[in-house]
N, C-alpha and C positions, 0 to 999 in steps of 0.2 A: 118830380118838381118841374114840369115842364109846361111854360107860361103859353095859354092859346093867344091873349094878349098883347103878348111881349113882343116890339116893336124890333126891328131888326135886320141889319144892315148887308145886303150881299156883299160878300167879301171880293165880287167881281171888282166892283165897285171901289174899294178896298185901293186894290192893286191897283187899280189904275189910276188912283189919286196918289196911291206910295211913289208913283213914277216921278212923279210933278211935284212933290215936295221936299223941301231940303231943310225946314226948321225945323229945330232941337229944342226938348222937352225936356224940362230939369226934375226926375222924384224923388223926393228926399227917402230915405231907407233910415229907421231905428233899431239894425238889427244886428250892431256893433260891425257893421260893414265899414272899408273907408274907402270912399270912393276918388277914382282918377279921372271924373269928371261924366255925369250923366248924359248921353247920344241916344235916348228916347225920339224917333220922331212921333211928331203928332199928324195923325193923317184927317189933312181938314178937308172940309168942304164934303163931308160925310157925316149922320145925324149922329146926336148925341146917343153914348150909350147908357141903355135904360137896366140898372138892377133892380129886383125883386127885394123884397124883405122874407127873410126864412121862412117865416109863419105864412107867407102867401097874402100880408092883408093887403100889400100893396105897394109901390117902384119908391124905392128909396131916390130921395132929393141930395145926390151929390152939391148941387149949388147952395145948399144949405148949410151945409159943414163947411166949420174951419178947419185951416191946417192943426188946432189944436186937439177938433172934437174925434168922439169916439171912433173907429175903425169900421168899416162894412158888415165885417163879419167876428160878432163877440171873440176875442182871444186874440185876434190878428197883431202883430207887433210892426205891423204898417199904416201908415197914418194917412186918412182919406184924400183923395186930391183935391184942388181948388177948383173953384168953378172954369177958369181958364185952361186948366187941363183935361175938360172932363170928353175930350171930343177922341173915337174910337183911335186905339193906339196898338202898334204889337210888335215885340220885341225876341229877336233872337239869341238863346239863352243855353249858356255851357256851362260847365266847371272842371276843373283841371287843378293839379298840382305839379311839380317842377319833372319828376319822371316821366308827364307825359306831355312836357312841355312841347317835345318835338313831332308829335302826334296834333296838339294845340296848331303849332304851326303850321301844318300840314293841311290842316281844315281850312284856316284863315285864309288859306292863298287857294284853297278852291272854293271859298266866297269869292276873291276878288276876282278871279277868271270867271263867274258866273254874274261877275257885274257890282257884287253887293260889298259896299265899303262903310256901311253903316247898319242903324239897327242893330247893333251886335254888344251882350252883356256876359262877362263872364266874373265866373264867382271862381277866386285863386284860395286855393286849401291852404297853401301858405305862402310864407313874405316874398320867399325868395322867387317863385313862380311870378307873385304880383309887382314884384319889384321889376320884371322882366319884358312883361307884357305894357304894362303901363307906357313904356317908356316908346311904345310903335308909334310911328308916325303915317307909317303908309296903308293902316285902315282906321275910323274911329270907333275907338273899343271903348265902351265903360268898366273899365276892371275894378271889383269891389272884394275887398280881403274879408273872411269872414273868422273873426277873432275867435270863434268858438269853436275853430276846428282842431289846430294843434297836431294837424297829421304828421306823419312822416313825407318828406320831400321824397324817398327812395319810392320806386319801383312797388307796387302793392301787390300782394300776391292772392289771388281771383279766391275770393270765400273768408278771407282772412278776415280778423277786428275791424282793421284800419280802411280795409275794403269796404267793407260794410258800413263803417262810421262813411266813407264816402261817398257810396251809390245812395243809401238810405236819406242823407240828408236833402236831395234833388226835389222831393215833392213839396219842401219846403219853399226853397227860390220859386218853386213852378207858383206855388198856392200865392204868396204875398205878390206876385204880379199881378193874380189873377183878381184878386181882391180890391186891388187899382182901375180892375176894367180895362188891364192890358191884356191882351193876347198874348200867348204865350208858344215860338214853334223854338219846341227844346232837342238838342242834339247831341249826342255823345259827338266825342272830337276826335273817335276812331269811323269819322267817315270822311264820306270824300263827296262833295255836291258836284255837279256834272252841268246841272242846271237850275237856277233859280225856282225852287217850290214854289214859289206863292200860287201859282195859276193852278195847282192840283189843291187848294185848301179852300174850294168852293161848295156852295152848297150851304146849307141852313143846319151846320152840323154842331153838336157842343165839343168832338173830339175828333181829329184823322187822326187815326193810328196805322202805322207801321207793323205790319204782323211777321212773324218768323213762320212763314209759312214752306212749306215744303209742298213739292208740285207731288213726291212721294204721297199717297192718301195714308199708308200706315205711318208715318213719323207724327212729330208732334205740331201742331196748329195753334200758336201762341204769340199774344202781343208782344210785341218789342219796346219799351222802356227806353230805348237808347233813342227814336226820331220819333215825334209826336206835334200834334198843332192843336192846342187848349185857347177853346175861344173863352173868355170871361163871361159866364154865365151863371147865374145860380147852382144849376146842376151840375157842370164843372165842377165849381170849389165844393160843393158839397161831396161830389167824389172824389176830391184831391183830399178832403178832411178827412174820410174814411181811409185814406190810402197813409194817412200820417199815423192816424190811432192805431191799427194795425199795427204797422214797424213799429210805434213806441210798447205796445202790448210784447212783439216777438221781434228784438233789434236782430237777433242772428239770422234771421231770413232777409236776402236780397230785396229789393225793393221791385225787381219784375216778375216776383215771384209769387208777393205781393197781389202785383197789379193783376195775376192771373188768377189768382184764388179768389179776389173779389166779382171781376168776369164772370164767374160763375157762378154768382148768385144773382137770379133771377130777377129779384125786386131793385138790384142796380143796375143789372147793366139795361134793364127797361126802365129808367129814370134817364137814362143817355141817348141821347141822338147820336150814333157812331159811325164815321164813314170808315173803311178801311184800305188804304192806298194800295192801288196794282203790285203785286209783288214783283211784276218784270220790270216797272219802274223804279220801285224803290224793294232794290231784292236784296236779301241777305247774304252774311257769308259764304254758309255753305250752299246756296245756288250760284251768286255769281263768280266767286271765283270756279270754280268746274266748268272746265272748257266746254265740254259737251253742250252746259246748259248757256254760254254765253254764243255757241254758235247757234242755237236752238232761236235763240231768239235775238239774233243780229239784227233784226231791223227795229228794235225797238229801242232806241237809245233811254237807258237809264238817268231819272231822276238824281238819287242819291244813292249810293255803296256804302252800304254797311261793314264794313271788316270784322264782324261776330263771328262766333260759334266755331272761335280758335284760340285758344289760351297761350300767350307769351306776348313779348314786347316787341320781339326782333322777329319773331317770325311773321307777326303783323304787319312789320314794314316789307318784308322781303314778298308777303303778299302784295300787296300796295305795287312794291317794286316790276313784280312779274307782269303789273298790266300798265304799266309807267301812269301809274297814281301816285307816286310819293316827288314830293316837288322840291322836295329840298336839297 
C-alpha cells in the first residue's frame, strides 16, 4: 500500500514545532472509555495530514466529514476529526492496571526527567488504577477507563487469560489513534526513558521498531511489541488491522508473537517502510542489564531501557533498583 504520491511531513519538522507548542486537542473516543480530560497536542505550523482511501482511488477529505460521518477506515468505533483538528498530531500511549501501577509511576517520572509533561494517554484496565492516576497533577495525563475490560487489579501472571486479555487488547488503542491521523509512540510502563525519543523517529518511515535483538548471532532476532513509533499511514493501520484479526482468530497467543509471525510474511512486512532503532540505544533486558554489555558500550548513553526478558514483579524492580532507575 505504499503511496508514491503521498504528501508527507518530516518528522524533523515535527519535533521542532512540538517544542513550541503548548495547545490542547480535545478527541472524542466511542469506545466506552471515560475520559479525565484529553492532552492531545496539536503540532501546527506543519502540513495537513493526507490519508489514502483503501482501494488506492484517492486522499480522503477529512474536512469534509462531520463529527457525526462515517469513520476512516470501515469498522472503526472512532469517529473522524473536524476539519480543525486535522493538522499532524502524536501521542504517547500506555496501559496499565493497579498491580502495576508502581511500574506506571516509575515510567511517568522518567518522562518528566526527560522533559516531557504532556502528550501522554494511558488506557487504565481498571477503576481503581484510573481512579489513581487521574487524580496527578504534576504531569497532564489523559487517563481513559476502558469499560470492556474487567481485569483483575492483582498482579497477572506472564501467559495467563487475563494477561492475554491484556497485552492482546494494545493493537486496539494503537489502531483507533491511528485511524485519527494521530501518531502513535506506544510504551510498555516497564521501561525507563533516559532521553526524550522523538529525535530517533525520523525518516520517511510508516514504523520504528524496537527489536529484541541480541548482539549473540545464535539467539533470537525479534521485534519488541513493548516500545514502538506508528506513524498514521494507510499501511500502518492496514498492518495494525492484520495484527487485530490474528489475535481475534488465536486470543491465546500473546500479541508480540503475533507481531513476529506476521514479520515473516513477505508480502507485509514489504507493504511497510520499517526503521529499526539502534539496539545500544534502546537495548533490551537481557543486554542491558549485563554488566559486561553495559560497559562494552559506556559511551553510548541509552535512549530507552527495556526491563524484558525477565519474568516477576519484584525482581523488575530490584533490576530497575541495581542501576538506580526506580524513582520511587
Amino acid at each position: 500500500m505504499r503511496e508514491d504520491n503521498m504528501m508527507r511531513t518530516s518528522r524533523a519538522g515535527m519535533i521542532k514545532n512540538a517544542l513550541l507548542i503548548t495547545a490542547c486537542g480535545a478527541i472524542s473516543f466511542v469506545l466506552g472509555w471515560k475520559s479525565a480530560g484529553v492532552h492531545v497536542l496539536k503540532i501546527q505550523a506543519v502540513g495537513k495530514r493526507t490519508l489514502y482511501s483503501e482501494d488506492g482511488s484517492g486522499p480522503i477529505n477529512l474536512a469534509s466529514h462531520t463529527e457525526d460521518n462515517t469513520p476512516l477506515v470501515k469498522g472503526s468505533a472512532v469517529r473522524v476529526l473536524r476539519e480543525e483538528q486535522t493538522s499532524r498530531q502524536w501521542v504517547i500511549l500506555a496501559s496499565t492496571n493497579l498491580a502495576f501501577l508502581d511500574f506506571t509511576n516509575n515510567w511517568l517520572e522518567s518522562l518528566k526527567r526527560c522533559g516531557i509533561t504532556d502528550h501522554v494517554t494511558i488506557i487504565a484496565e481498571d477503576k481503581d488504577v484510573y481512579e489513581k492516576l487521574r487524580n496527578r497533577t504534576d504531569i497532564t495525563l489523559d487517563v481513559r477507563l476502558t469499560s470492556a475490560a474487567r481485569l483483575s487489579s492483582e498482579l497477572l501472571q506472564f501467559g495467563s487469560e487475563d494477561y492475554l486479555k491484556l497485552v492482546n487488547k494494545r493493537p486496539e488503542y494503537i489502531r483507533d489513534f491511528l485511524r485519527q491521523g494521530i501518531d502513535v509512540i506506544f510504551s510498555d510502563v516497564d521501561t525507563v526513558w533516559l532521553q526524550n525519543p522523538l529525535p530517533y523517529f525520523t525518516g520517511d518511515y510508516d514504523i520504528h521498531f524496537e527489536k529484541d535483538l541480541y548482539e549473540d548471532a545464535t539467539r533470537p532476532d525479534m521485534i519488541c511489541a513493548g516500545f514502538a513509533y506508528y506513524s498514521a499511514t494507510n499501511a500502518t493501520i492496514n498492518f495494525i488491522q492484520n495484527w487485530i484479526d490474528f489475535i481475534e482468530k488465536r486470543p491465546n497467543i500473546p500479541d508480540q508473537q503475533v507481531l513476529n509471525r506476521l514479520m515473516k510474511k513477505p508480502n507485509i512486512k514489504k507493504s511497510l517502510n520499517l526503521n529499526f532503532l539502534d539496539p545500544r540505544r534502546f537495548p533490551n533486558g537481557n543486554d542491558f542489564f549485563n554488566e559486561e554489555w553495559r560497559e562494552k558500550h559506556a559511551d553510548i548513553k541509552p535512549v530507552v531501557v527495556h526491563n524484558n526478558w525477565i519474568k516477576g514483579h519484584d525482581v523488575k524492580i530490584e533490576r530497575f533498583r541495581n542501576v538506580s532507575m526506580w524513582y520511587l
